[in-house]
Each structure stands twice: as structure tokens, then as C-alpha cells.
C-alpha positions as a Markdown table, in Angstrom:
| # | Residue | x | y | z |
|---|---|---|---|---|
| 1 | Unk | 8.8 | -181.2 | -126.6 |
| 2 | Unk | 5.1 | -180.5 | -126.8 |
| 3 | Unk | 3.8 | -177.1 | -126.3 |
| 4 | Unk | 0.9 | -175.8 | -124.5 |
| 5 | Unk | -2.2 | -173.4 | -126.3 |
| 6 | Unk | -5.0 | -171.7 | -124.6 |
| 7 | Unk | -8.1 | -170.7 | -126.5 |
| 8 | Unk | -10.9 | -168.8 | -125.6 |
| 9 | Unk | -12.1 | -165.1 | -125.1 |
| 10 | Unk | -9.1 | -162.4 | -124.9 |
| 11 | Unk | -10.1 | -161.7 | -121.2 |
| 12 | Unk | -10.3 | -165.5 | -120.0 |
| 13 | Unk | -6.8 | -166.7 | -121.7 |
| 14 | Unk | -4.4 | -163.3 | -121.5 |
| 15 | Unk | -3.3 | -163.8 | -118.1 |
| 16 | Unk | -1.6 | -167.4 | -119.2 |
| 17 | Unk | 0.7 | -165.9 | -121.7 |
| 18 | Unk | 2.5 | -164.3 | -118.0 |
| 19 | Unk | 3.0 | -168.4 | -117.5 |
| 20 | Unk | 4.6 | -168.6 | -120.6 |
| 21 | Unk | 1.9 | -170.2 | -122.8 |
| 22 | Unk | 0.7 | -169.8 | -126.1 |
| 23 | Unk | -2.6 | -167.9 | -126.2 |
| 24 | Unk | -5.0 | -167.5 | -128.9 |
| 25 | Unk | -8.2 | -165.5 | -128.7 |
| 26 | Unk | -11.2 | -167.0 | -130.1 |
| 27 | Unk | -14.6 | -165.4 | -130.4 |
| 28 | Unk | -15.9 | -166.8 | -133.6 |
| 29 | Unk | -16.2 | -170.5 | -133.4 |
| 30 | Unk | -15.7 | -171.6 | -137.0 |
| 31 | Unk | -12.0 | -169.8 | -136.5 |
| 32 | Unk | -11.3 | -171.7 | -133.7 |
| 33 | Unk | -12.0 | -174.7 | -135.5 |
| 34 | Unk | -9.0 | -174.0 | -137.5 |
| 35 | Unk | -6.7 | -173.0 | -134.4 |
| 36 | Unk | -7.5 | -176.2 | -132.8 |
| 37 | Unk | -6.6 | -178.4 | -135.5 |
| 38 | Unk | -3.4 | -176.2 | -137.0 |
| 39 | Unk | -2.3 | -176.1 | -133.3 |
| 40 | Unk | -3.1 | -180.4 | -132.9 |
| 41 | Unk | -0.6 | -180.6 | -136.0 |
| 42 | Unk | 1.9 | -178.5 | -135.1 |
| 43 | Unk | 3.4 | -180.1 | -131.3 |
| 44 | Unk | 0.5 | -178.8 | -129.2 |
| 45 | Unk | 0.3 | -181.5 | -126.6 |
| 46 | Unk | -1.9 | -179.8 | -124.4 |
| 47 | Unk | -4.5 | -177.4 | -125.5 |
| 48 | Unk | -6.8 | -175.8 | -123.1 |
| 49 | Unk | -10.2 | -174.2 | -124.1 |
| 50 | Unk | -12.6 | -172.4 | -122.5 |
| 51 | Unk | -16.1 | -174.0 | -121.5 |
| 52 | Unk | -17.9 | -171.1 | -123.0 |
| 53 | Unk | -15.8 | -172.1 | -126.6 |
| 54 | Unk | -16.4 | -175.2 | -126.1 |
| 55 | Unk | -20.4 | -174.9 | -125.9 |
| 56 | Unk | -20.8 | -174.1 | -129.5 |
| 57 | Unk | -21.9 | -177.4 | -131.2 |
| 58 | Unk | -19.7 | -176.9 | -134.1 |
| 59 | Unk | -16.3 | -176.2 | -132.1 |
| 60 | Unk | -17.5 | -179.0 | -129.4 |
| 61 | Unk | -17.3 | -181.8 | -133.1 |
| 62 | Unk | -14.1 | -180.6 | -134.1 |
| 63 | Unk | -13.1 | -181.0 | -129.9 |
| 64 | Unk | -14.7 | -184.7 | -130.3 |
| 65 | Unk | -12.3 | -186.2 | -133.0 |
| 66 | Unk | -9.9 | -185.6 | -130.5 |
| 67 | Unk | -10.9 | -187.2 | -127.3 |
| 68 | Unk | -9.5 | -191.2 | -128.4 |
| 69 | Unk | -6.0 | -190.0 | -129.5 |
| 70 | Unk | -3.3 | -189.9 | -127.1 |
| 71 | Unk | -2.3 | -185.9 | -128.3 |
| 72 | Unk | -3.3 | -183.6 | -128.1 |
| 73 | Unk | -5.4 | -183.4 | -124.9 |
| 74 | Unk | -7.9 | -180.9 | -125.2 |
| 75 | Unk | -9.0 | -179.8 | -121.5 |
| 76 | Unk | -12.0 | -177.4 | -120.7 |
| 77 | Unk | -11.4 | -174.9 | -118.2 |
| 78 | Unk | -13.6 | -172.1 | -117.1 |
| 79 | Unk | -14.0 | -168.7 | -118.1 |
| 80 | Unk | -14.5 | -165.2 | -117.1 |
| 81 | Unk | -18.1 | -165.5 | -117.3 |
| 82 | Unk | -17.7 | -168.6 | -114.7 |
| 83 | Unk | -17.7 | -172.8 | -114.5 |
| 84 | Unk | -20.4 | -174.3 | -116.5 |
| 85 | Unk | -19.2 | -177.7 | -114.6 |
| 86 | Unk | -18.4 | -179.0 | -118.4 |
| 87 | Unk | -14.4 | -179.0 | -117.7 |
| 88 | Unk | -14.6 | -181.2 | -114.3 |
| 89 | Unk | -17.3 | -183.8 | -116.2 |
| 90 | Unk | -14.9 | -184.3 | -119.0 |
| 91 | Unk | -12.1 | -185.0 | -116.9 |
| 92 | Unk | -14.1 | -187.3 | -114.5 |
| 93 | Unk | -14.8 | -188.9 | -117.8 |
| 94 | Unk | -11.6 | -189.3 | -118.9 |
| 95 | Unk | -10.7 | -191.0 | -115.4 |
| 96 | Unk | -13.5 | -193.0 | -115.2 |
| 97 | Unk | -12.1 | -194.7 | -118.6 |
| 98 | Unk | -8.9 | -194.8 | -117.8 |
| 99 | Unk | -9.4 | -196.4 | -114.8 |
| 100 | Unk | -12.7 | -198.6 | -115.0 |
| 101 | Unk | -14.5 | -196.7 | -112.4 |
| 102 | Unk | -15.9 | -193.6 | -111.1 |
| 103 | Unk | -13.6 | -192.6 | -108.5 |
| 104 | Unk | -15.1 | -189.9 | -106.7 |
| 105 | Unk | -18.0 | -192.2 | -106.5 |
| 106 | Unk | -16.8 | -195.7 | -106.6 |
């Protein structure tokens, strides 16, 4: 079964480890690099990551070679420091190829 990882700042993640996932805090971006792809090989199906982590150009490559395989599915969310609007566009993305269209929009 695939497991599910949170990255980002201590203070956005700790409250999903009371939910039972797998947190790991990431303030330096060339660290996380490594977290996301040891957790990719190791099960992670799902691995959210904060907008703010995701911002860095560096971590948002490594987030990239990613997006066309089937697993893991890396998913922004917001932080503590608030919604950049990055994590809703990349899902609408995601949709809008799944689908053909934009369908908040048609």
C-alpha cells in the first residue's frame, strides 16, 4: 500500500502527523530535493508539499520530473504563511489534461 509524506516548514506540516502521516520538515531546499526523491522510491504515493517549498526553482525541477508519472503525485498545499494560489493551478492543470478541458471554465 502507498504511503503518504508531507513536506514543508515544521509549523505548516506538524499538525498532519495527528492524521497519521509521515511528516518531514524542510527548510533548506537542496535537502528536500533528496526527501522527495528517497520518499518517490520508497512507496510514497502521495506526497504533499508546501507552496512556499515548492517556490524555490531548484526544488520546483526536481517536483517537475514528477508530474507525467502515474506515482507519486506530488500536490502543493498552502502554508502557514498563506495560499500563493500555486496548489489550486496545478490541480486545475492536472484536470484540465486529464479531462481535455478546463472545467471550472468550460
Amino acid at each position: 500500500m502507498a504511503k503518504i509524506a508531507v513536506m514543508g516548514d515544521y509549523d505548516s506540516i506538524y499538525g498532519f502527523a495527528a492524521l497519521g502521516l509521515a511528516i518531514f520538515p524542510a527548510d533548506d531546499p537542496a535537502e528536500a530535493r533528496k526527501t522527495l526523491r528517497r520518499l518517490a522510491e520508497n512507496d510514497y504515493g502521495v506526497i504533499y508539499v508546501t507552496e512556499e517549498l515548492a517556490a524555490d526553482p531548484e526544488f520546483a525541477a526536481e517536483i517537475h520530473r514528477y508530474e507525467e508519472q502515474l506515482a507519486p503525485a506530488v500536490i502543493l498545499i498552502p502554508g502557514v504563511k498563506g495560499n500563493t494560489g500555486n496548489g489550486v493551478a496545478g490541480v486545475k492543470k492536472s484536470v484540465e489534461r486529464a479531462v481535455g478541458s478546463d472545467i471550472l471554465f468550460g
